[in-house]
N, C-alpha and C positions, 0 to 999 in steps of 0.2 A: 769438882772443886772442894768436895768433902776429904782432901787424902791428909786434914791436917794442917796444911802449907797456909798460908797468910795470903789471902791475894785480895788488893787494892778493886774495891766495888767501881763498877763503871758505871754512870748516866749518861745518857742523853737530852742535850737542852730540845727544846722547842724547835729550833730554826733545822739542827741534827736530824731531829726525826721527820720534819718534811722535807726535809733533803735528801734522806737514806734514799739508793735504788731498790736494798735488798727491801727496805720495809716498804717502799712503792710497788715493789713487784707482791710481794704478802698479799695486799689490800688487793690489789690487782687479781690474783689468785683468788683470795677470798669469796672474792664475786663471784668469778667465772667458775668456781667449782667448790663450792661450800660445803665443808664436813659440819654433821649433827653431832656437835659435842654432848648431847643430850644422848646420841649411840653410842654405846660401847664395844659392836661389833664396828660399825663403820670406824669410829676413832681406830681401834685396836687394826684395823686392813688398811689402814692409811698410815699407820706409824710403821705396822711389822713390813711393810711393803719397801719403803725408806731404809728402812735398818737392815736387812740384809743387802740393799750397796753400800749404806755405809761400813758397815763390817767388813765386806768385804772389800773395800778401799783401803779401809786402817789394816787391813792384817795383811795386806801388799803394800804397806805405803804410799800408797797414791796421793798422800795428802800429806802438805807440808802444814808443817804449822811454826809461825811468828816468834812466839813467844809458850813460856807456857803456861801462860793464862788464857790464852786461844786454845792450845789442847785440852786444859783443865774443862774449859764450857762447851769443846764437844764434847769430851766425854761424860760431861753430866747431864747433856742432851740424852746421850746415847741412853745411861743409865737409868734417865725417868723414861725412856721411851720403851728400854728392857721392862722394866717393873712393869709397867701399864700394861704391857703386854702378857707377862708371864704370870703374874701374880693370882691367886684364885679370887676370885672375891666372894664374899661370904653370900648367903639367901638370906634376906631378910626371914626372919620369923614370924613378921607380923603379915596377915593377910588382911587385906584392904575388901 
């Protein structure tokens, strides 16, 4: 949603987000199979894992989308999920 374009920020009230299925099923998930956002190997096998179906869905179109403010926020799914993945990250200097 970086490409420039103007798009109307969405919220979620209260009542919204204990309603969602998708954020009930999240929570749901969360439990039964917890990623250590503290790893950065396990985050990076569970994002790069994801990203290549989704890639490969969008570059067959298998996936419609609404509006395009719905395509703008997967692709900027896609886009932090690229970087976190590809990006080097530096070695700290300092030793502990």
């Amino acid at each position: 949603m970086s490409s420039g374009e103007e798009h109307e920020s969405k919220a979620f009230s209260d009542e919204q987000l204990v309603n969602s299925p998708t954020l009930q099923k999240l929570s749901i998930l969360s439990r039964v199979n917890p990623i250590n956002i503290n790893n950065r190997v396990e985050i990076e096998s569970a994002l790069a894992s994801s990203l290549v179906y989704l890639v490969d869905a969008a570059d067959n179109d298998n996936i419609q989308f609404q509006s395009k403010a719905d395509e703008g926020a997967f692709f900027q799914m896609l886009l932090v999920s690229h970087q976190l993945i590809t990006q080097i990250q530096p070695t700290s200097s300092v030793r502990h």
